[in-house]
C-alpha positions as CSV (number, residue, x, y, z in Angstrom):
1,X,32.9,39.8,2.5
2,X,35.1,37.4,4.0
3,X,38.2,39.8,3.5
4,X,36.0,42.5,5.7
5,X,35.6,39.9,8.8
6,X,39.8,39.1,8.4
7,X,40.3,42.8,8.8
8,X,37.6,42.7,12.0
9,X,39.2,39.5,13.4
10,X,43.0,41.2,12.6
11,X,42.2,44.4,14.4
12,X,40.7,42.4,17.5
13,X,44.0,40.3,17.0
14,X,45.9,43.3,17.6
15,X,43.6,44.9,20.8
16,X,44.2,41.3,22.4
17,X,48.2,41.1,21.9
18,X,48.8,44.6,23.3
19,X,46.4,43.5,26.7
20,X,48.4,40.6,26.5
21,X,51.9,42.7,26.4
22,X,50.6,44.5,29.2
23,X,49.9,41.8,31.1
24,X,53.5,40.4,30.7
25,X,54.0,42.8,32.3
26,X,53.1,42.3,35.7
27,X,54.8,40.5,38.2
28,X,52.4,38.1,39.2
29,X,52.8,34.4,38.0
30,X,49.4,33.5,37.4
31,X,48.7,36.4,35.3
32,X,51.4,35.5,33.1
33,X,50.6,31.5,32.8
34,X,46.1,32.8,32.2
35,X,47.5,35.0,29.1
36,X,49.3,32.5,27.4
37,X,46.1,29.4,28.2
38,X,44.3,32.6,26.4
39,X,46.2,33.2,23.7
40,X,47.0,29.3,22.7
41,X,43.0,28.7,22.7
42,X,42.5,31.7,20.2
43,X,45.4,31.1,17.9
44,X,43.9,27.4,18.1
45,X,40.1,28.7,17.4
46,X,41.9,31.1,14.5
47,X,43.3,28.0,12.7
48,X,40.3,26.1,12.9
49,X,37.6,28.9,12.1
50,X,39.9,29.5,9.0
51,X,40.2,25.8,7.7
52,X,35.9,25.5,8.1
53,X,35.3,29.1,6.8
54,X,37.1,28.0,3.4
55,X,35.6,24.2,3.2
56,X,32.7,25.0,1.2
57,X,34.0,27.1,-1.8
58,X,37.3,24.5,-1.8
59,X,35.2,21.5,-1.5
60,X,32.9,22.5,-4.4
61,X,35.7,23.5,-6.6
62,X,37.0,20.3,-5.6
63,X,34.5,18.0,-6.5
64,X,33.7,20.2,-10.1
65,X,37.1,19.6,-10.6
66,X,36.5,16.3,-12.4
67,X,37.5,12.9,-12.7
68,X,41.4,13.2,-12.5
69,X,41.2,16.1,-9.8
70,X,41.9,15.0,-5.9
71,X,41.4,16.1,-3.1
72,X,43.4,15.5,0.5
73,X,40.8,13.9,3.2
74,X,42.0,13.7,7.0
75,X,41.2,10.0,8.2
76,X,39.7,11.2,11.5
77,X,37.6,13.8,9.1
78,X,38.4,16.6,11.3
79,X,38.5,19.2,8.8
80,X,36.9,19.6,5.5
81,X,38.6,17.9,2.3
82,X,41.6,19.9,1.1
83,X,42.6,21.4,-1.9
84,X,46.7,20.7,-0.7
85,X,49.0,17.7,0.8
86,X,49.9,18.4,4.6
87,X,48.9,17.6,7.9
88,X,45.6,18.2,9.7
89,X,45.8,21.0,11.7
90,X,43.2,19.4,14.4
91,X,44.6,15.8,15.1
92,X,48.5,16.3,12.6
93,X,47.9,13.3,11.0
94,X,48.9,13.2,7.2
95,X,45.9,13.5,4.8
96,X,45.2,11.3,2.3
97,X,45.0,11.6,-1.4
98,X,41.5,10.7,-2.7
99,X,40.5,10.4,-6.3
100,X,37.5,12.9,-7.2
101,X,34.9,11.3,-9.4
102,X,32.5,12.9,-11.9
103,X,29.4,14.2,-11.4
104,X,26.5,11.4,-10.4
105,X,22.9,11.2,-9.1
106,X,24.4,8.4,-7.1
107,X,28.0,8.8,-5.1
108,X,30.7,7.1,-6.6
109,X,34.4,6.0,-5.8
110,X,37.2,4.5,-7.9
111,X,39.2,2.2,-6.3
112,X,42.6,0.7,-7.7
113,X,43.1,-2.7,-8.3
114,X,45.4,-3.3,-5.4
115,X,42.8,-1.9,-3.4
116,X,39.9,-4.1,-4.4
117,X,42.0,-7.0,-3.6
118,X,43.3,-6.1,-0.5
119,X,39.6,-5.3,0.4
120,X,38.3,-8.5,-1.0
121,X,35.7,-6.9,-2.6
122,X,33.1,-9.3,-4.6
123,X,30.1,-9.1,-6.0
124,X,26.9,-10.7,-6.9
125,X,24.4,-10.5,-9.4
126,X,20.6,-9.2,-9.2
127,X,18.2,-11.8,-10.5
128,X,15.1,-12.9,-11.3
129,X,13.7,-15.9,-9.5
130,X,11.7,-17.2,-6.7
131,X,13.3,-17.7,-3.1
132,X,12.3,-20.0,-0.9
133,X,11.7,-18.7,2.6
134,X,11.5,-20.9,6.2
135,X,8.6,-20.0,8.4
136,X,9.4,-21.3,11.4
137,X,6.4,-20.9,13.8
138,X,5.9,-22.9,17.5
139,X,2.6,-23.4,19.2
140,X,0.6,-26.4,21.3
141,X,-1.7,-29.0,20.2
142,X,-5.3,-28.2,20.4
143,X,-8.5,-29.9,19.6
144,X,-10.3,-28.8,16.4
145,X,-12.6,-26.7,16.9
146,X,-15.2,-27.2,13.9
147,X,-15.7,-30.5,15.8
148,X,-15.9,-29.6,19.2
149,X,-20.2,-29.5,20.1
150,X,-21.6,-28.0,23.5
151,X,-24.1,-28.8,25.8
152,X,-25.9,-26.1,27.1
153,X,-29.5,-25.2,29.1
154,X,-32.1,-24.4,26.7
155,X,-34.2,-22.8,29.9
156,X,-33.4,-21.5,32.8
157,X,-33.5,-23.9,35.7
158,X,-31.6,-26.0,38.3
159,X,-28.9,-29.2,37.6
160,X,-30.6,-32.1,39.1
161,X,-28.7,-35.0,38.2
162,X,-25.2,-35.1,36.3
163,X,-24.5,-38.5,34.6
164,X,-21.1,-37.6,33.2
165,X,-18.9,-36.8,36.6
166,X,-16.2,-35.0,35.5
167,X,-13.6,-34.4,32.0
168,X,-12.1,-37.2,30.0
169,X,-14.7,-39.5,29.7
170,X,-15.7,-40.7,26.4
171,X,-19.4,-40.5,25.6
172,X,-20.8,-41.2,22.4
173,X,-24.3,-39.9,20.6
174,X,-27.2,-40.3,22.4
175,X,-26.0,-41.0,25.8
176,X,-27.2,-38.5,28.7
177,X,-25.2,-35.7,30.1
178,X,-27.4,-34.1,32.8
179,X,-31.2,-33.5,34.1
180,X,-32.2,-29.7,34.5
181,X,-35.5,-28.5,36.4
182,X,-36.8,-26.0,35.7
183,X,-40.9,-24.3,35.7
184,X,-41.1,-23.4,32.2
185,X,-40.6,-26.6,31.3
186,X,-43.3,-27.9,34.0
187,X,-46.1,-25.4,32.8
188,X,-45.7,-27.0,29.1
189,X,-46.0,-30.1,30.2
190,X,-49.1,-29.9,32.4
191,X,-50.5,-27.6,29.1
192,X,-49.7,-31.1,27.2
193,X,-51.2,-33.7,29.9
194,X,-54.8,-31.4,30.1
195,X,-54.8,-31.4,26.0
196,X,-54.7,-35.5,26.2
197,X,-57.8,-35.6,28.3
198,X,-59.7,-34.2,25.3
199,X,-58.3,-36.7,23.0
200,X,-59.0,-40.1,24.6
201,X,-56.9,-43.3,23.0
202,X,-54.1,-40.9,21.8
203,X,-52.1,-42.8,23.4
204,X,-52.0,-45.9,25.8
205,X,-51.6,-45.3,29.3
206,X,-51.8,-48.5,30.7
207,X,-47.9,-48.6,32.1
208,X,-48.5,-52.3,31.7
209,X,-48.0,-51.6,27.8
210,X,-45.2,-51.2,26.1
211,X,-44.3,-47.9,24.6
212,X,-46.3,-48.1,21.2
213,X,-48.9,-45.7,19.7
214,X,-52.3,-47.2,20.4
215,X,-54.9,-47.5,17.5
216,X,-57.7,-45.0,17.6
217,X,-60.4,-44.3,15.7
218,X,-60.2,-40.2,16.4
219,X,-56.2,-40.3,14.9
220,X,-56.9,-42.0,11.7
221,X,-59.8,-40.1,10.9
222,X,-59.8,-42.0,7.4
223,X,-63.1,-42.3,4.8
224,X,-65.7,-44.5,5.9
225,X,-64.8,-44.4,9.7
226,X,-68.0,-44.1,11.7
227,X,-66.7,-41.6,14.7
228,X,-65.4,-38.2,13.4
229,X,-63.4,-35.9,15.6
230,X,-65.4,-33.2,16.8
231,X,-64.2,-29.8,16.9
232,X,-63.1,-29.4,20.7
233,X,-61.0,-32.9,19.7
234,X,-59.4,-30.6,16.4
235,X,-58.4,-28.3,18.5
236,X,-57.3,-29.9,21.2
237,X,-54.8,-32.3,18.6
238,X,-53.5,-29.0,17.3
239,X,-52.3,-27.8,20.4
240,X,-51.2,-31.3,21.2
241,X,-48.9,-30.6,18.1
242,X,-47.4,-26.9,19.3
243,X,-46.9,-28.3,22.4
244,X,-44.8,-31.0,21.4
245,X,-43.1,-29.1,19.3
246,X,-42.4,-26.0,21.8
247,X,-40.8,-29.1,24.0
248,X,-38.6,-30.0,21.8
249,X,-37.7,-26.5,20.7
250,X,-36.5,-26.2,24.9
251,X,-34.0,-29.3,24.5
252,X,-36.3,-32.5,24.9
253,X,-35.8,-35.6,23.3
254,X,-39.0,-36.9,21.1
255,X,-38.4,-40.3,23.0
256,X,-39.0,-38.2,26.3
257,X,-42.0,-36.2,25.3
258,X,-43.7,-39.6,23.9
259,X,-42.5,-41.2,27.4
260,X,-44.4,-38.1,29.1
261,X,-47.7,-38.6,27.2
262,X,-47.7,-42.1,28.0
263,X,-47.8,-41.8,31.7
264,X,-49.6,-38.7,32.2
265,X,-47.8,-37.2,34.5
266,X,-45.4,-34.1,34.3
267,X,-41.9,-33.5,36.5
268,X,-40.6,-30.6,34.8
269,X,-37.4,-32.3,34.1
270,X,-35.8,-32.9,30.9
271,X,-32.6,-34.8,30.5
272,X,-30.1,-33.6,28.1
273,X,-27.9,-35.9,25.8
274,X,-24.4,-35.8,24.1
275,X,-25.0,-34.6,20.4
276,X,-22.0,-36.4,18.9
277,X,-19.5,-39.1,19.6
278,X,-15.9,-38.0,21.6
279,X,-14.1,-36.6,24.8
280,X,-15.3,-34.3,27.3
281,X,-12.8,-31.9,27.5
282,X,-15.3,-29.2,29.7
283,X,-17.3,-30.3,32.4
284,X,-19.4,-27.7,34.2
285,X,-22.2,-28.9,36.1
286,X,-22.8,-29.2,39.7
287,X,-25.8,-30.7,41.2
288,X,-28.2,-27.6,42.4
289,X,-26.5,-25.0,40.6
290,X,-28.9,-22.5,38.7
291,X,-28.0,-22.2,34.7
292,X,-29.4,-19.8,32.6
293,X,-30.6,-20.3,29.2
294,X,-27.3,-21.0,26.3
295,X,-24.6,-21.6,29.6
296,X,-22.3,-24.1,28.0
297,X,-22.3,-26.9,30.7
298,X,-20.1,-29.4,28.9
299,X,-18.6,-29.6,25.8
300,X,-17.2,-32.6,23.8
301,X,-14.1,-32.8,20.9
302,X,-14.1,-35.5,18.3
303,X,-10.1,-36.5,19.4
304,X,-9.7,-37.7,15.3
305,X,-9.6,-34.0,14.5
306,X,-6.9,-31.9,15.8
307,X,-4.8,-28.8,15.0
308,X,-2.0,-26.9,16.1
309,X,-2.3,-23.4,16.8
310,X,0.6,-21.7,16.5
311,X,2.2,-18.0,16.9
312,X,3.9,-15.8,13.9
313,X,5.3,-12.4,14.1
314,X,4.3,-9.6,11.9
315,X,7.1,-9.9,9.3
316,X,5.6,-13.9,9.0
317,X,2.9,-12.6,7.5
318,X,3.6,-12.1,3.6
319,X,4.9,-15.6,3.6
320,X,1.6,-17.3,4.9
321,X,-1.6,-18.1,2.7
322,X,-4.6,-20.9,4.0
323,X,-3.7,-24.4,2.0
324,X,0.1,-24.0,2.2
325,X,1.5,-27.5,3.5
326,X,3.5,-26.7,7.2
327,X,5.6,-29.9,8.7
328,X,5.8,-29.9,12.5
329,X,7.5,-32.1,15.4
330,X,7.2,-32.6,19.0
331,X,9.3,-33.5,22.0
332,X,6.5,-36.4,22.7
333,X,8.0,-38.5,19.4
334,X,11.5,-37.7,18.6
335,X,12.5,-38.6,15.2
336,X,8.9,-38.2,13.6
337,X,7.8,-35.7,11.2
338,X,3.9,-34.4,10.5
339,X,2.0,-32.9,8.2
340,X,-0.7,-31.0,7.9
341,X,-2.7,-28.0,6.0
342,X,-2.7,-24.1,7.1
343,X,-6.6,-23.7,7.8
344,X,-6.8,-20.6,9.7
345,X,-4.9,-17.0,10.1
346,X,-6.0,-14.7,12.7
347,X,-7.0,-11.3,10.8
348,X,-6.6,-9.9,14.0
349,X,-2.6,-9.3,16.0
350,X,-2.4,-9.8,19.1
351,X,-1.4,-5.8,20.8
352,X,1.2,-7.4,23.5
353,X,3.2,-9.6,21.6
354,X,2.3,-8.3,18.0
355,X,1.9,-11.7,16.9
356,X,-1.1,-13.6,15.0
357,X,-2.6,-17.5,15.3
358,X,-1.8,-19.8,12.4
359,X,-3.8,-23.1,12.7
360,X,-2.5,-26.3,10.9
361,X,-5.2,-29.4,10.5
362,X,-4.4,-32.6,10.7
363,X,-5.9,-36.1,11.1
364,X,-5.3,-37.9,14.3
365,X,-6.5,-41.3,13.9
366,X,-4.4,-43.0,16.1
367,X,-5.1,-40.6,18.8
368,X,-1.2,-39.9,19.5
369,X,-1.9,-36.3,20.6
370,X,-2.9,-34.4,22.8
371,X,-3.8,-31.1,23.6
372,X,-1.3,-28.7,24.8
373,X,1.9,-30.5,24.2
374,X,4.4,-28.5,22.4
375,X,5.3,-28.7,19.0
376,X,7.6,-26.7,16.4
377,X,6.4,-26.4,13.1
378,X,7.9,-25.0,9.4
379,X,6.6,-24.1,6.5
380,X,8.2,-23.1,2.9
381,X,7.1,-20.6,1.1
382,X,7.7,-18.3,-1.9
383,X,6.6,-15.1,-3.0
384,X,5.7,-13.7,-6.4
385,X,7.1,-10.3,-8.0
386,X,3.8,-8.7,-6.5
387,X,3.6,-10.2,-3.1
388,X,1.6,-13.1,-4.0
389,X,2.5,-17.0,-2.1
390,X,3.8,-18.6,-5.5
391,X,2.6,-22.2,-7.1
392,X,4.2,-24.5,-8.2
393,X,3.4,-23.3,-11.6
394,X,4.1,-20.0,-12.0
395,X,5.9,-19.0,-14.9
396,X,9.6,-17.4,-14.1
397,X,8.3,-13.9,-15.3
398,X,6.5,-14.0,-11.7
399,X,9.4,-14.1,-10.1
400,X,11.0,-11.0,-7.6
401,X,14.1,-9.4,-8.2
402,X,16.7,-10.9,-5.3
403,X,20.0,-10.0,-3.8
404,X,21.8,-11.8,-1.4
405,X,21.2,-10.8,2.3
406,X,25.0,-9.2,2.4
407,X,24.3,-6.6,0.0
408,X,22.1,-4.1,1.6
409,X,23.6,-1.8,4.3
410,X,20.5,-1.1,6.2
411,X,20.5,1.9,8.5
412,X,16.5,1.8,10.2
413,X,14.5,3.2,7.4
414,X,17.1,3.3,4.6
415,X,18.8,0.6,3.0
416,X,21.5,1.0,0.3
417,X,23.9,-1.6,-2.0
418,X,27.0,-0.6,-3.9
419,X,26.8,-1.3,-7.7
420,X,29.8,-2.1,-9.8
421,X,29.4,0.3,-12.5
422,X,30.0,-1.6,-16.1
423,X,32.6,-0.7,-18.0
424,X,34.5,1.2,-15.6
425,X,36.7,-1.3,-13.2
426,X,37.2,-0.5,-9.7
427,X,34.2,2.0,-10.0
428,X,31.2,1.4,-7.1
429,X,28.3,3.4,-7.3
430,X,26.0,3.9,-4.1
431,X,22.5,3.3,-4.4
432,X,19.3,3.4,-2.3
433,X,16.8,0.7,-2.7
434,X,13.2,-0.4,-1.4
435,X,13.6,-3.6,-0.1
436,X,11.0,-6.8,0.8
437,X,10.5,-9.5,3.0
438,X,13.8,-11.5,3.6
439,X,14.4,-15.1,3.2
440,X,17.0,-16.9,4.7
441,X,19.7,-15.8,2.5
442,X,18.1,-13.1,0.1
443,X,16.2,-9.7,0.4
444,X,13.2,-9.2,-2.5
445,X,13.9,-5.7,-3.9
446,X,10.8,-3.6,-4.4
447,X,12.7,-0.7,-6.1
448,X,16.4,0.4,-7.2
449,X,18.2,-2.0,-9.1
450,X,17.9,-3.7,-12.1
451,X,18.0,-7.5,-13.2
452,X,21.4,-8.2,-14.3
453,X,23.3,-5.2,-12.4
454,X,26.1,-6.6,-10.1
455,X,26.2,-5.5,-6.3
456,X,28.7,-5.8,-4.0
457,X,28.3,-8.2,-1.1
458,X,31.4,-8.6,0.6
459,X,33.8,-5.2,1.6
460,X,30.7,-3.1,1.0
461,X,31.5,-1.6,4.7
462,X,35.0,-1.0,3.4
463,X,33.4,1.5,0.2
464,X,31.5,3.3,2.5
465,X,34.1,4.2,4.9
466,X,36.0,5.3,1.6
467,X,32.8,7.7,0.3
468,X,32.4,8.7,3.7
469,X,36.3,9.8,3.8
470,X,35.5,11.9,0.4
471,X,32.4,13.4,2.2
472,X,29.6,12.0,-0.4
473,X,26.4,10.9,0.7
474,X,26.8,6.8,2.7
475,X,24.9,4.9,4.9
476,X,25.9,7.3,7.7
477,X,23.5,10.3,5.6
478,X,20.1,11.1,6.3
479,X,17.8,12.4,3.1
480,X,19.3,15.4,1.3
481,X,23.0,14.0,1.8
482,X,23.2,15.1,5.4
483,X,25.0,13.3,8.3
484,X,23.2,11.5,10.7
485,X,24.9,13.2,13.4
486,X,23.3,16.5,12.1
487,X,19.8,15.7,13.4
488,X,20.8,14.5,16.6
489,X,18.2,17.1,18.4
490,X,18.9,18.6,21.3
491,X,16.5,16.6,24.0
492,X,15.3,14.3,22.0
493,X,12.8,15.9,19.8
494,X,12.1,18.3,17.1
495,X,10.2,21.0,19.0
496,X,13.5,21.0,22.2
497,X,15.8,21.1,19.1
498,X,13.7,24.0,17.9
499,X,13.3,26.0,20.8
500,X,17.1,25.2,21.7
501,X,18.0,26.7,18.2
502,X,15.9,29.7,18.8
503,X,17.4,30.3,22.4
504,X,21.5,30.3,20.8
505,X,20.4,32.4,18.3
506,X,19.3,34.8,20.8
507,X,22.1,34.1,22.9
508,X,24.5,34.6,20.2
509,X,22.6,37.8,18.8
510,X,23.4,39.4,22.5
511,X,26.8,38.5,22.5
512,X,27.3,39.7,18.9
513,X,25.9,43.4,20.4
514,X,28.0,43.4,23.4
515,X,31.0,42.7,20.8
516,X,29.8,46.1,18.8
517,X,29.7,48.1,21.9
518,X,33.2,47.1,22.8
519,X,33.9,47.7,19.7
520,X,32.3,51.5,19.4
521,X,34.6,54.3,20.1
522,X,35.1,55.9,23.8
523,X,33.4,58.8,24.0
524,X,35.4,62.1,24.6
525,X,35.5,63.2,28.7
526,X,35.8,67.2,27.6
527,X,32.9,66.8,25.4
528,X,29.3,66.7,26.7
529,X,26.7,64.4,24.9
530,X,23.3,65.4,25.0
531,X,22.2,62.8,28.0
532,X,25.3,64.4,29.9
533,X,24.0,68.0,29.3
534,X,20.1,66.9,30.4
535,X,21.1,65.9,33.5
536,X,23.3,68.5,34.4
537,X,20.5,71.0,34.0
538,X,18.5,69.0,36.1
């Protein structure tokens, strides 16, 4: 087959050199210096179409040839390996002799021992054993927020007094925040005040008196008193009760509603008091502003209890379980070191920054911080052979296979180590692995390599360029033992690549017709083909 296209390309050869004797010929400069531009560019295409048309049967004979065979590489790889000493016909540089190595799964090169040291080639064992890994995450000081309360409006209504002005102020349990107004709160009321009219002596209403249940016959309804309730009085101490109750259900104090039944006489108001001891950090009220029922007006932090809330990028993540201990500073005290407990991780990432809260608890008893200065915080952690944050008491058979951080040549979604093979000195093998999270100065391997094996960390670059020289598959191959520069798509995508391929092809087909028509023999002018003999008749 191939000795059918040299006669094809010979016999085109031959048309082209007697045009281009012919157009020697002429006297015109420029037709003499266009015929030989055109006949340097095809002798130069010739050379070249030759050397790639016989690369693939001479580079598999090549590399069957076995382990003492070689083969002759050109360092700027412009032709295929060669069988033969010389000089590259493309760039005339001298090619180099290159050992060829038996057959493998995994590429291999031999190097000679003058080589390795000149390289400086070492290597490092795979092993067995936990890796610490620094976290370091930075985030502000906030208040806690298990211990942060609210005070909010029970019932729709209208501010009418505020008795905390504005944020900052300490306030402790019991003290009063605000008065809301509101009708809901004066219809239960006036329900309460006609329900004591039924009931007299329920309680003293002389405002002379101080506030104290007053003794009545009708309350302590006990054996051998001579005046029984009746049944209007029943009734009207059980809806005494459920209005009491409903007040306090609407945010009144019992103090208040006892206060209210005293003197008789509703307002509608209802004050509403600080639930726990701290800081008011929120402060939302305004005199004769409308609130609707559950608007947080203020709320108030216990300042013991703070945390820091800080960021952490995906890749953080495996290295991050609630409990671990996490050591933070700030600008505020230079020279001092915290500590604290992770309490909370955000299941959730945040879409902009693809990052998620960590929140570390700590006891501020002194009151030294405050929220939103910045701090800068670090945790250690280590991981287990299946992913697992490690104790300090797990047993070494826990522990991940690790390789120092030099060893893998990483290439986006590939990663791959040199392996000295044992035995055999001077001999690297290339291997792809599945790699882990990365510490500081280690990578956790998933899959590949084995405890024990050594890889090469430093002048790994070095044995690529040498197994890329030999053309075996190297960091610079995609799956399949392809070069990365063969799925560089036209465009940018798969489907432009495609439709690109599909429009050369046609192209090409075209140009490959045109060729056979120049190709086909003239037709003879005494002889009259059948179209020639229609339309004469016509």
């Amino acid at each position: 087959m191939r000795l059918g296209k040299k006669l094809k390309y010979l016999a085109s050869m031959e048309k082209f050199m007697k045009l281009f004797i012919d157009i020697l010929k002429h006297n015109k400069p420029w037709l003499r210096l266009l015929a030989v531009l055109i006949a340097g560019v095809s002798l130069g295409y010739w050379l070249q179409t030759e050397d790639r048309s016989a690369a693939p049967e001479q580079q598999d004979a090549m590399f069957a040839a076995g382990e003492t065979a070689q083969i002759y590489v050109c360092p700027m790889l412009c032709v295929p390996p060669r069988e033969h000493p010389g000089d590259c016909p493309i760039c005339g540089m001298e090619l180099m002799a290159t050992p060829v190595g038996e057959a493998s799964p995994h590429p291999r090169v031999r190097l000679a021992p003058e080589t390795v040291k000149q390289a400086r080639i070492m290597t490092a064992p795979v092993e067995r054993r936990f890796v610490s890994a620094e976290v370091r995450l930075f985030g502000q000081i906030e208040y806690d927020p298990v211990h942060i309360s609210y005070a909010s409006a029970y019932v729709p209504g209208v501010i009418d007094r505020i008795y905390v002005k504005r944020a900052g102020q300490t306030v402790r349990w019991g003290d009063p925040l605000f008065d809301i107004r509101s009708p809901e709160i004066l219809m239960i009321e006036e329900q309460l005040v006609e329900a004591l009219k039924l009931v007299p002596g329920f309680y003293s209403l002389d405002m002379n008196k101080p506030h104290v249940r007053a003794r009545s016959e009708v309350l302590l309804n006990r054996p051998g008193n001579l005046h029984k309730p009746t049944a209007e009085q029943k009734k009207a101490l059980e809806t005494i009760n459920a209005l009491r109750h409903k007040l306090t259900l609407i945010g009144m104090e019992k103090v208040d509603i006892d206060e209210l039944m005293k003197k008789g006489e509703p307002s509608g108001i209802a004050t509403i008091y600080a639930q726990r001891t701290g800081i008011v950090i929120e402060q939302k009220a305004f005199e004769g502003t409308f609130v609707n029922t559950g608007t947080p007006v203020f709320a108030i932090a216990n300042p013991k209890f703070v945390w820091a809330r800080l960021e952490a990028y995906e890749s953080d993540y495996p290295w991050l379980r609630i409990g671990q201990t996490a050591e933070f500073v700030t600008d505020t005290y230079p020279g001092e070191v915290f500590e604290g407990k992770v309490a909370f991780i955000d299941p959730l990432f945040n879409q902009t920054s693809r990052t998620f809260d960590v929140g570390v608890i700590f006891a501020d008893s002194s009151g030294r911080f405050r929220p939103k200065m910045n701090v800068r915080a670090l945790i250690q952690a280590k991981l287990t052979a299946d992913g697992r944050v490690a104790a300090e008491e797990n047993p070494v058979g826990l522990a991940p296979l690790v390789i120092p951080d030099a060893a893998p040549l990483i290439t986006g979604k590939r990663a791959l180590v040199y392996v000295a093979v044992p035995g055999e000195e001077g001999v690297y093998e290339g291997r792809e692995i599945v790699l882990g999270p990365r510490t500081r100065q280690h990578y956790i391997v998933r899959e590949g390599l084995e405890s024990g094996e050594e890889v090469v960390v430093n002048g790994n670059f070095k044995i690529d360029s040498q197994v890329q020289i030999m053309a075996k598959a190297s960091m610079m191959s995609m799956k399949g033992a392809e070069r990365v520069d063969a799925h560089h798509h036209s465009g940018g995508s798969e489907a432009m690549a495609a439709d690109h391929r599909n429009r050369m092809g046609r192209r090409l087909d075209a140009q490959a017709l045109q060729m056979e028509d120049v190709k086909a023999p003239a037709p003879d002018p005494d002889s009259e083909t059948p179209a020639r003999t229609e339309h004469m008749h016509h």
